[in-house]
C-alpha positions as CSV (number, residue, x, y, z in Angstrom):
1,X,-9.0,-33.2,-37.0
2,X,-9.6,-33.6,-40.7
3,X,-10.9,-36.3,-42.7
4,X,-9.9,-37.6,-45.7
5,X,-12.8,-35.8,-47.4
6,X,-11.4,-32.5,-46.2
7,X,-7.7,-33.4,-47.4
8,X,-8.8,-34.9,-50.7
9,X,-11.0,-31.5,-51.6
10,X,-8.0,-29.1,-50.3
11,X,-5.6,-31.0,-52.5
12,X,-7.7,-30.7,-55.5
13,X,-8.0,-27.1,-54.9
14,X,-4.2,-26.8,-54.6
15,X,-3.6,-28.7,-57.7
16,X,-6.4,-26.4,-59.4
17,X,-4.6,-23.6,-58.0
18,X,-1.4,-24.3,-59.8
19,X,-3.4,-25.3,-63.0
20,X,-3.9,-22.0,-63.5
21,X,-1.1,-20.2,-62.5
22,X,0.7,-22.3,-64.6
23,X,-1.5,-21.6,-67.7
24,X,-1.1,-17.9,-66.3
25,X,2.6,-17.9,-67.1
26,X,2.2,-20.0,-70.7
27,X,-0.5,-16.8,-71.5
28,X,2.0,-14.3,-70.5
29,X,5.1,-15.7,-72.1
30,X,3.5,-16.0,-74.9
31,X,2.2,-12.7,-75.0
32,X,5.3,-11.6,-74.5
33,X,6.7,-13.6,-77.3
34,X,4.0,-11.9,-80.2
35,X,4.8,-8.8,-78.6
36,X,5.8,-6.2,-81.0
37,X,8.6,-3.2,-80.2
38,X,6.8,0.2,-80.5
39,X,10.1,0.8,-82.3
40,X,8.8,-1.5,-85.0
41,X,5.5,-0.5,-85.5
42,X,4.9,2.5,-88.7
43,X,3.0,5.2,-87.8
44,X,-0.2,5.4,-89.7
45,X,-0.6,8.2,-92.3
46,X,-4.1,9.5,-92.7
47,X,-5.2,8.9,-96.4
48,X,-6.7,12.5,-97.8
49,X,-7.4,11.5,-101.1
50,X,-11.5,12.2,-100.6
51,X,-10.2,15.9,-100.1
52,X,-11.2,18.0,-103.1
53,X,-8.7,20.6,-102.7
54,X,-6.1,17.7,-103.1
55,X,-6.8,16.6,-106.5
């Protein structure tokens, strides 16, 4: 049988448990949020000024 100890400690873990899933999910939504489309990121173009067959 368990004591009130054992209840008291396995609650607390529970309620830790869901702490952090729940902090899991705010992370990811906002992630999600601040995520940018690949459609809306520009491609970077190398800069080849330094060249000095370019100038």
């Amino acid at each position: 049988m368990r004591s009130r100890d054992d209840e008291s400690v396995s609650r607390g873990e529970e309620m830790e448990a869901a702490e952090r899933e729940a902090a899991k999910q705010r992370l990811l939504e906002q992630a999600e949020a601040e995520r940018v489309p690949v459609e809306d990121t520009t491609r970077a173009v190398p800069d080849r000024r330094w060249r000095s067959d370019q100038r």
